[in-house]
C-alpha positions as CSV (number, residue, x, y, z in Angstrom):
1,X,22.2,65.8,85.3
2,X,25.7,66.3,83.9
3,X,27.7,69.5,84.7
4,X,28.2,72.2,82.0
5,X,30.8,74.0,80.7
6,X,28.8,77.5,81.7
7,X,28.4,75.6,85.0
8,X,31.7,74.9,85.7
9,X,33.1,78.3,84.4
10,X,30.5,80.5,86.7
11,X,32.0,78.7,89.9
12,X,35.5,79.2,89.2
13,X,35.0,82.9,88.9
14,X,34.5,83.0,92.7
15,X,38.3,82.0,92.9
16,X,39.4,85.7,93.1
17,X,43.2,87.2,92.6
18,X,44.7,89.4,95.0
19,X,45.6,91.9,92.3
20,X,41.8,92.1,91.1
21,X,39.9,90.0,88.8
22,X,39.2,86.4,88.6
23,X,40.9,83.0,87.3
24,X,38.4,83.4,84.8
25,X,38.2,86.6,84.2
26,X,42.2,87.1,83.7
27,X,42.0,84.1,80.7
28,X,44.0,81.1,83.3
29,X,41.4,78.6,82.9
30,X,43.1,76.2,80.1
31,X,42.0,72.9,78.0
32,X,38.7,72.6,79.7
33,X,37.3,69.1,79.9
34,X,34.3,67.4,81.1
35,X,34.3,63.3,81.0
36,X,31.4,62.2,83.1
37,X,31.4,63.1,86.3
38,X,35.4,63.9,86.2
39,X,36.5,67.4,85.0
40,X,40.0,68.9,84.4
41,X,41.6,72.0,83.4
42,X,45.0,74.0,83.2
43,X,45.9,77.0,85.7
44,X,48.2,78.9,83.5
45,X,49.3,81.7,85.2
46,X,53.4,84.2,84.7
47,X,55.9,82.1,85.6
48,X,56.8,84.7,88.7
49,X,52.8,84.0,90.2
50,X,53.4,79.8,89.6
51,X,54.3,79.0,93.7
52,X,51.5,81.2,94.8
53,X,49.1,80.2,92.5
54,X,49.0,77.0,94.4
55,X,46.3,77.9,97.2
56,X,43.9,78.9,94.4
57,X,44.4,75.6,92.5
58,X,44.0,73.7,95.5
59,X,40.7,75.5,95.8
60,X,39.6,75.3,92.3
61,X,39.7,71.5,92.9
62,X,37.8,71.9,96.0
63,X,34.9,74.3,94.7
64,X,34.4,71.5,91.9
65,X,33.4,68.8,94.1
66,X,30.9,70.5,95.0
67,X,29.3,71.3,91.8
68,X,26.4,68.4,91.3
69,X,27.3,66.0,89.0
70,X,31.0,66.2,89.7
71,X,32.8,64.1,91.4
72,X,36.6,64.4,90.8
73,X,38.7,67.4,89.6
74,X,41.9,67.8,88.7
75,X,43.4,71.4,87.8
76,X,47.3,71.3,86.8
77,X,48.6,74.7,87.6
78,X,51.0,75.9,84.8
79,X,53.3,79.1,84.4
80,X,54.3,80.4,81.4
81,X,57.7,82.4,80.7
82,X,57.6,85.5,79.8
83,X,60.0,86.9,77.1
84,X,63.2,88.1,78.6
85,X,63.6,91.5,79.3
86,X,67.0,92.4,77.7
87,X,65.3,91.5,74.4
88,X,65.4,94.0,71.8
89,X,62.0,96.2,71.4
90,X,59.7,95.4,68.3
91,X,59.6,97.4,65.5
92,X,57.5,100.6,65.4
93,X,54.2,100.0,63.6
94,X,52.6,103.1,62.1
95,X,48.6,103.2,62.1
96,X,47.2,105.3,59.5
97,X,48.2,106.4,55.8
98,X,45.9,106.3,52.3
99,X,44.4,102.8,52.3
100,X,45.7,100.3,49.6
101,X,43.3,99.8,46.6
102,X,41.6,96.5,46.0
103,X,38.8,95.3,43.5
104,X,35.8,95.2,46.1
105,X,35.3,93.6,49.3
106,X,37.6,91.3,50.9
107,X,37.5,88.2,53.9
108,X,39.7,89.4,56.5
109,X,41.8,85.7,56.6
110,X,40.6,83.1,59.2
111,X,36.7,85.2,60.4
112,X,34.0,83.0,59.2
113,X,31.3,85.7,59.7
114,X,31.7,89.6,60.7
115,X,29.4,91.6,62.8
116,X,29.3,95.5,62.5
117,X,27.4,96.8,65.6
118,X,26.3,100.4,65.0
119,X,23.9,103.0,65.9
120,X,23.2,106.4,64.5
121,X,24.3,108.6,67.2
122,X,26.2,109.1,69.9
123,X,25.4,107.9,73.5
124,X,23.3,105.1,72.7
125,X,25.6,102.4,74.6
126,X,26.6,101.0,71.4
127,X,29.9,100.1,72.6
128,X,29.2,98.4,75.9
129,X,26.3,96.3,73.6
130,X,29.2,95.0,71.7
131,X,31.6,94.0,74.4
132,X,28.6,92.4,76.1
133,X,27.8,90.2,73.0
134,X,30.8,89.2,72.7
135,X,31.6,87.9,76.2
136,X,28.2,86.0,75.6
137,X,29.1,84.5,71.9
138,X,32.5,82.9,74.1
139,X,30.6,82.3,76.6
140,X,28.5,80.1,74.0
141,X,31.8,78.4,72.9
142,X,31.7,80.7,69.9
143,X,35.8,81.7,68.9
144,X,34.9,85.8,69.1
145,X,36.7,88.7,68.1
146,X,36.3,92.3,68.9
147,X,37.5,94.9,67.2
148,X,37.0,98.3,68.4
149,X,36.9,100.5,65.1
150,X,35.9,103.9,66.9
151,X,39.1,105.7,66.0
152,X,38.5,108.6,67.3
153,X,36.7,107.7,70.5
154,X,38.1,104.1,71.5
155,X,37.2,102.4,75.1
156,X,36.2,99.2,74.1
157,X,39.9,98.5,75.6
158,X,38.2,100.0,78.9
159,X,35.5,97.8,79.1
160,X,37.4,94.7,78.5
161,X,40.1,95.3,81.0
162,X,42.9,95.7,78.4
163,X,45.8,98.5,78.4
164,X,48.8,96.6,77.1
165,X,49.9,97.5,73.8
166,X,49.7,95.1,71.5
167,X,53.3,93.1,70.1
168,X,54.3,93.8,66.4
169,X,57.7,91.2,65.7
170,X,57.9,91.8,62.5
171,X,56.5,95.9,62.7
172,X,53.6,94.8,60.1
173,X,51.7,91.9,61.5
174,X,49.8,92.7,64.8
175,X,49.3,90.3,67.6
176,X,45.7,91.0,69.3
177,X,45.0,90.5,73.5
178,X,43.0,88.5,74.6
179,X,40.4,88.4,77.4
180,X,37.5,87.2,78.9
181,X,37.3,84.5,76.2
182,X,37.8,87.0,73.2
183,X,40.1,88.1,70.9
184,X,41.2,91.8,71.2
185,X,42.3,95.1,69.5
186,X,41.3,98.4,69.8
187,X,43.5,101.9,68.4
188,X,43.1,103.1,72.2
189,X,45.8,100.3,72.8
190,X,48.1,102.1,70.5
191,X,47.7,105.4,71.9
192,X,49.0,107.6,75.3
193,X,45.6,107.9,77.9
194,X,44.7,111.2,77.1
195,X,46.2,111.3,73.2
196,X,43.8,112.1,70.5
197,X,43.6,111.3,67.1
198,X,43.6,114.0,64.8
199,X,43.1,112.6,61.1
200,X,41.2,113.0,58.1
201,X,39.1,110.9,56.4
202,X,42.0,108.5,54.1
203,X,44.2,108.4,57.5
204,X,40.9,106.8,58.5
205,X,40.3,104.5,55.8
206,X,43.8,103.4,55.9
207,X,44.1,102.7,59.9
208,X,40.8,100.3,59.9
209,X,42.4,98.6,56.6
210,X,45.4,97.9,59.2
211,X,42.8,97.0,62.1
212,X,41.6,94.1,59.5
213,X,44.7,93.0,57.3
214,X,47.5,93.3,59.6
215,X,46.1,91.9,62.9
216,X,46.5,87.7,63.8
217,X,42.9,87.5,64.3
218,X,43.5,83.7,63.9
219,X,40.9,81.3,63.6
220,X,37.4,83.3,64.7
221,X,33.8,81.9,64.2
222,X,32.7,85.9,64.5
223,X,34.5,89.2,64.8
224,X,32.3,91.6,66.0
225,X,33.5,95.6,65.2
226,X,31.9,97.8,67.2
227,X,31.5,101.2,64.6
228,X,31.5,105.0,65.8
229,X,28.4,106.3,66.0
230,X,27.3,108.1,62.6
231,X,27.7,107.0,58.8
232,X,30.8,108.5,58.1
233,X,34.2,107.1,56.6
234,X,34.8,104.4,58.5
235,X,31.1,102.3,57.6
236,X,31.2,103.3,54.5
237,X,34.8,101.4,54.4
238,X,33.7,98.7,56.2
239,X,30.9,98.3,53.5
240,X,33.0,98.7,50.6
241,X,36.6,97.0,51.9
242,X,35.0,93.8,53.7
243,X,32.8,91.2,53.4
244,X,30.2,91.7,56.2
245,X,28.1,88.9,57.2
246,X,25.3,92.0,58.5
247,X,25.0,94.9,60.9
248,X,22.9,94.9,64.3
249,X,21.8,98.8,65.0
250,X,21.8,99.8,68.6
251,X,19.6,102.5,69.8
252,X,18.0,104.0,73.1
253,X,13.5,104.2,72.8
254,X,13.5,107.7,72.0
255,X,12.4,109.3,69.1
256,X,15.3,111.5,68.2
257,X,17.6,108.3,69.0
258,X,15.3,106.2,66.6
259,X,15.5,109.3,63.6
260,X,19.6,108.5,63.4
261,X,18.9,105.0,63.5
262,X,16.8,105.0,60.6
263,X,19.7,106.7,59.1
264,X,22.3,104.3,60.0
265,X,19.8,101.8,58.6
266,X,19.5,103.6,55.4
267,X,23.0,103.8,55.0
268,X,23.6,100.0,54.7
269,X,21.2,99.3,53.1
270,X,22.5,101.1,50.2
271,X,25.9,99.7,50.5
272,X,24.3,96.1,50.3
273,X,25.0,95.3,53.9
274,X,22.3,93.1,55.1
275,X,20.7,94.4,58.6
276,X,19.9,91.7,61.0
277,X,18.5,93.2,63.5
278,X,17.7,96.2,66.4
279,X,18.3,96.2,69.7
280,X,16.7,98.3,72.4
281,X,19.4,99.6,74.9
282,X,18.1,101.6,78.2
283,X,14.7,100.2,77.7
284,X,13.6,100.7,81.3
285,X,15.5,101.9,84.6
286,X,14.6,99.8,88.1
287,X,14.7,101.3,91.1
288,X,17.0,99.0,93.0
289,X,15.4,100.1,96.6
290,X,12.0,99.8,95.7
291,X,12.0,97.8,92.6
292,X,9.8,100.8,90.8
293,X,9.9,100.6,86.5
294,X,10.6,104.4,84.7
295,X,10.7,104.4,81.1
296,X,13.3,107.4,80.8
297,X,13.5,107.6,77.3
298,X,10.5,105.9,76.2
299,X,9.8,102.2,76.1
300,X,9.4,100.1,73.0
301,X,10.4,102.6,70.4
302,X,13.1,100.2,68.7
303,X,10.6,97.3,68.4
304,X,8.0,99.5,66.8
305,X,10.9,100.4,64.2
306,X,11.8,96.9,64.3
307,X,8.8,95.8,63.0
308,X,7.8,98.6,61.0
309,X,11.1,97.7,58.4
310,X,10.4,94.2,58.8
311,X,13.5,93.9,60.8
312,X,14.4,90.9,63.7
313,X,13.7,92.2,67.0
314,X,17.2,91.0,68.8
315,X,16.3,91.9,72.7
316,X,16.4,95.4,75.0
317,X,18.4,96.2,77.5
318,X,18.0,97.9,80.6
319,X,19.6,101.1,81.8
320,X,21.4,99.6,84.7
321,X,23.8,100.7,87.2
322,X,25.2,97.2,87.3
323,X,26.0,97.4,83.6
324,X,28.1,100.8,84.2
325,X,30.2,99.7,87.3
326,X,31.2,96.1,85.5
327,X,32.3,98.2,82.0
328,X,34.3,100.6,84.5
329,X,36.1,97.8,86.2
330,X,36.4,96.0,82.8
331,X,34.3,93.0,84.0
332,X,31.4,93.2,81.3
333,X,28.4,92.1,83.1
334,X,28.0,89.0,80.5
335,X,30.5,87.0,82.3
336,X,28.0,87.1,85.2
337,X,24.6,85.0,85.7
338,X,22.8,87.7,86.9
339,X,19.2,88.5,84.8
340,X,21.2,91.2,82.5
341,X,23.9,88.5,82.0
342,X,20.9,86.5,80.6
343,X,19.6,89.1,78.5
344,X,22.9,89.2,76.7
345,X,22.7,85.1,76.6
346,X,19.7,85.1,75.2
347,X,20.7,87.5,72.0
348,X,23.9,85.4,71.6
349,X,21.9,82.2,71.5
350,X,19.5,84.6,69.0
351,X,22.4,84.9,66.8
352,X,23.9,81.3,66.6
353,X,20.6,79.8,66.1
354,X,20.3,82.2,63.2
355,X,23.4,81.4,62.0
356,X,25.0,84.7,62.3
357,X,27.6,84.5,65.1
């Protein structure tokens, strides 16, 4: 049976970095190929790592072998130059200011499809959800985007492992990071650690129009925007401002989570914004000593709603300890093969097939 590209990609992230992280993980695996039996890819790594990058090539090569249905491997390590560091800082961009008027929504240039991934309150795991799903669209070969839209309360930047501020040349356009396979930007990346944003609602509207107009998303097959929790200023801009391809809602069994989810619901609906789908986050916790099942906040809740609105059903999710320690590290567990990893697979593939993502 020939080797796959999710094969492949699995075993190289056991060649680990000794500053943390993997070659896959840190975004060095290059121009992967598979031509029968023979697969080849491109180390690139900073030009001041190149020489000791060697070992893990060599090993890279090595691991390959092994895999069934390989039988050569060739990695070419690469290292890329940096820009000097006696060049001249970038402009400052600004974020925020009244948002510019247009006649209705727009396509934010070079996203085929947009995926808002809300919920109606706080705490739901909304946010890990969308970094999760989009490690598993890449993973999928999808070209992903994530933007992290929750101005007041960014960490997608956290979870994905990301704290460099993003490049502005010009001080207008925006040039997004990138990692684990996705395209990245976040307002957290933009801000001091423990700096808050303090704005009203047009200082709002104006900073997501930036997040969407000014950023080099480039070429992306989905950009997924992971919302604040609520139905505030920033969905309702969203709604208005963009062309969304549809909205996921994320919410936790319980009753009281389900009540804001119906409102979140509600609230595209009425802005025309198709919904294509619930999923049911901390759906069961497993005792990892003795395998026992507790339904902490209920079980099935979100399916019930699910099917009560005539909505898709997309997948739940446990409440996992393994889920909390990769976010932390900013390792999002969908990189992994473990059964969570899968869980997230299997709503990707739910997507594609759909013709969403």
């Amino acid at each position: 049976m020939a080797v796959t590209q999710d094969q492949i990609l699995a075993a190289l992230t056991k060649i680990e970095l000794a500053d943390g992280g993997n070659i896959v993980s840190r975004d060095m695996v290059r121009a992967l190929s598979i031509e029968g039996e023979t697969v080849r890819f491109v180390l690139e790594v900073p030009a001041e790592h190149g020489p000791a990058m060697e070992p893990a090539r060599a090993a890279a090569e090595r691991l390959l072998v092994r895999l069934p249905g390989v039988t050569k491997a060739s990695v070419i390590l690469t290292a890329h130059v940096s820009a000097p560091k006696s060049a001249p800082p970038p402009p400052n961009l600004q974020f925020g200011g009244h948002p510019k008027p247009q006649k209705g929504p727009e396509r934010v240039a070079g996203v085929d499809r947009i995926l808002a991934i809300a919920s109606g309150k706080g705490g739901v795991g909304k946010s890990t959800v969308a970094s999760n799903l989009a490690v598993a669209l890449a993973r999928q070969g999808r070209r992903v985007g994530l933007l992290d839209a929750d101005i007041y309360g960014p960490s997608q930047h956290r979870m994905m492992g990301l704290n460099k501020r993003p490049a502005s040349p010009d001080g207008k356009q925006i040039i997004p990071l990138k990692n684990h396979g996705v395209t990245f930007m976040s307002m957290g990346l933009m801000l001091k650690e423990d700096e808050a944003v303090i704005w009203r609602g047009p200082l709002l509207m104006g900073a997501l129009q930036q997040l969407l107009g000014q950023v080099a998303w480039g070429e992306l097959d989905v950009l997924i925007i992971d919302l604040p929790p609520g139905t505030g200023d920033v969905q309702l801009t969203l709604a208005q401002k963009t062309v969304v391809t549809g909205a996921i809602i994320v919410s936790t069994p319980q009753d009281i989570a389900l009540l804001d989810a119906r409102k979140a619901i509600n609230m595209f609906v009425k802005t025309n914004t198709p919904v294509l789908g619930m999923i049911e986050n901390m759906s069961v916790y497993i005792c990892p000593n003795c395998g026992n099942e507790d339904h902490l906040f209920g079980h099935g809740g979100a399916k019930a709603e699910a099917d009560k609105l005539g909505l898709t059903f997309r997948g739940e999710i446990p409440l996992s300890v393994e889920i909390r320690l990769a976010s932390d590290k900013g390792d999002p567990v969908a990189i992994g093969d473990g059964p969570v990893a899968s869980i997230y697979a299997d709503i990707a593939k739910g997507l594609i097939d759909d013709g969403f993502a």
